[in-house]
C-alpha angles and dihedrals in degrees: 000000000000093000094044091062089050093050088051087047095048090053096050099087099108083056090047098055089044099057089035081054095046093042098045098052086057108079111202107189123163126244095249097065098047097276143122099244123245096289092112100042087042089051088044094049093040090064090045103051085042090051095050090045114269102118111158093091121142124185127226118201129200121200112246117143094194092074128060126288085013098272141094099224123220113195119210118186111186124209110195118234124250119270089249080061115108115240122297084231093060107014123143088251138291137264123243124185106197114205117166129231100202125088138195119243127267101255127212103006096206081070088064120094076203152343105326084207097070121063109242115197116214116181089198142011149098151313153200106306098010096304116170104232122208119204115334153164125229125204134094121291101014090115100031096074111322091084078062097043102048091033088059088047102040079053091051086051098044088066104036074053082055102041085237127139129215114257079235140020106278116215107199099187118187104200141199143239093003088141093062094041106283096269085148096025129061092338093058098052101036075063098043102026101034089142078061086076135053141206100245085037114125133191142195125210121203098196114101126026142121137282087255097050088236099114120089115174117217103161143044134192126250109272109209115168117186138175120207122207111197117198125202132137121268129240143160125290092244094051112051084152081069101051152040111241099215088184092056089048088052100049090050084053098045092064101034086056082045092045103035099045096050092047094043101057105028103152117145134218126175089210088080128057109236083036092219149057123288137216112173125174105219135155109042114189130211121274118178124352104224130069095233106055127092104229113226086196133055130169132193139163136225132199108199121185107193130199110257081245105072115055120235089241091068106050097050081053078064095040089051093049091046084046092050091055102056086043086062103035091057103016102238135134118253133194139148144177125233100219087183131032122162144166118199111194108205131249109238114250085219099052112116084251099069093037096049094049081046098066092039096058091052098048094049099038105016089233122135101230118222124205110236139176127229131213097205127056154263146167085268091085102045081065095044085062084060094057091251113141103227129174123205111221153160151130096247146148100211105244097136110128085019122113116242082033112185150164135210123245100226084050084060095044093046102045086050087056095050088046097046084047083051091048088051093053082233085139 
């Protein structure tokens, strides 16, 4: 049975390049970068998957009336689970595979060998640093997240094909707006729709990887992102003793935050590259336009990526008593937001979910996998907070943003292989 759904993977390439081609002329930008939203590429999707049989799909909506049609549009497709399945009511937990719809923009048009909106197939060329490309497809969005997407489809159909039903109920869910943070995607419904997902509940996301297919990311680090707002009293540049230079204040405070969190919380772990915590001061705004004023404001900004063992509440107790001695020290006023704070529990190298990729992977692309953390971030770890165990993985060769992105056809139908054995349990 099992070669009997690769053989029905290896020979979907002319569904392949017509759902690439669909998807891709459909651009499905977010609002927020100048875009109409995914309603024409889900509608779209939606037809196709119905057409080809799969036919329990529900469809899941967020309000924005920026987009067309007003929503932000979350696509589920359900694969029933197998008879020797225990109950829905009472599984052990179903398996979502989480692609995205939306896409980034092109970029800068005079990158593109041609219109990033229609799919171009290429049976040779090559890559990034000389690389030698087999068979391939050009456009934007065919890698980021439409390899996912199709791999996790072309695996549904693989075993309708087969008259083989998952071990569990698969989820495939197609998302929105994961490009501008998943405030209508799996945020939103995570928020909204919290009964549609369940405590022994895992997911896979195919949607970050390596050219070899070995790393599966299970961690991320803390994300914390603060402004800080220093307050003086300005002055002119010939009289300090006047004044209170609120751009000197926050400079000093800048690198102490710099120097004392790092050395604070300096634990190490080799998961994660770099393998510690970081505190980095980065945005600085403007303060007074001339060279001989004292500012009394200053404003700057820090990205901070925290390892998994130290809780955000703690480190903002350190930021807050760093923050108390320049105060003092200048006497000036400090606050500051925190416009994204985030903790991100790991997923255990050793869950059945891990292991069981793992094997897959190998059997499929006779490649040892490796856990690794991550110190940006994914929707990976908005469903970890849930206490769902997810795994971020894919054969990929990272194009995604680029211009002339692009993804290899033998990349889409293995990891299709490696998601339809998943599907099987045969991990």
């Amino acid at each position: 049975m099992k070669d009997r759904i690769f053989r029905f993977i290896e020979s979907s390439v002319p569904q392949l390049l017509e759902l690439e081609t669909e998807l891709t002329r459909r651009p499905a930008v977010s609002p927020d970068s100048g875009g109409r939203g995914e309603l024409d590429k889900c509608v779209f999707l939606e037809s196709w998957l119905r057409s080809h049989g799969i036919e329990q799909l529900e469809r899941y909506d967020a309000p924005d009336s920026r987009a067309d049609g007003g929503i932000r549009p979350n696509l589920i497709a359900t694969l029933p689970g197998g008879e020797d399945a225990l109950p829905d009511s009472e599984d052990e937990g179903r398996l979502w595979i989480m692609s995205h719809i939306d896409v980034v923009p092109p970029g800068e048009a005079s990158l593109w060998e041609h219109d990033p909106w229609q799919l171009v197939e290429r049976q040779s060329g090559t890559g990034p640093g000389g690389k030698a490309l087999g068979r391939h497809i050009i456009g934007r969005g065919v890698e980021d997240n439409q390899q996912g997407l199709c791999s996790s489809v072309l695996a549904a159909l693989a075993l309708q094909d087969a008259g083989v039903r998952p071990r569990r109920t698969v989820k495939l869910l197609f998302a929105a707006d994961e490009e501008n943070g998943s405030a209508y995607g799996i945020v939103w419904l995570v928020k909204n729709h919290r009964n549609l997902f369940r405590k022994n509940d895992i997911a896979l996301i195919p949607d970050g990887g390596d050219d070899m297919g070995a790393s599966i990311e299970i961690a991320e680090k803390n994300l914390i992102w603060a402004r800080f707002t220093t307050k003086g009293r300005q002055a002119h540049g010939s009289r300090p003793d006047q004044g209170a230079n609120a751009f000197l204040a926050a400079s000093d405070l800048a690198v102490a935050l710099h120097c004392g969190l790092s050395e604070k919380f300096s634990a190490r772990n080799p998961l994660f590259e770099p393998d510690y915590s970081t505190f980095q001061p980065t945005k600085k705004e403007a303060n007074v336009p001339n060279v001989n004023t004292i500012p009394g404001e200053d404003v700057f900004c820090m990205d901070m990526r925290v390892l998994p063992c130290y809780p955000v509440k703690e480190v903002l107790a350190e930021v807050d008593r760093i923050k108390a001695g320049i105060e003092a020290k200048y006497g000036v006023r400090v606050s500051y937001t925190t416009p994204q704070c985030l903790e991100s529990p790991p997923t255990s190298a050793e869950a059945p979910l891990v292991q069981a990729l793992s094997r897959c992977v190998e059997e499929v692309y006779r490649v040892k996998t490796k856990p690794i953390g991550i110190g940006g971030g994914t929707v990976g770890s908005c469903l970890r907070r849930e206490g769902i165990d997810s795994a971020v993985w894919c054969r990929i060769d990272e194009t995604a943003h680029q211009p002339n992105e692009y993804a290899l056809i033998d990349n889409i139908l293995g990891d299709a292989k490696v998601m339809a054995l998943l599907m099987m349990g045969e991990g």
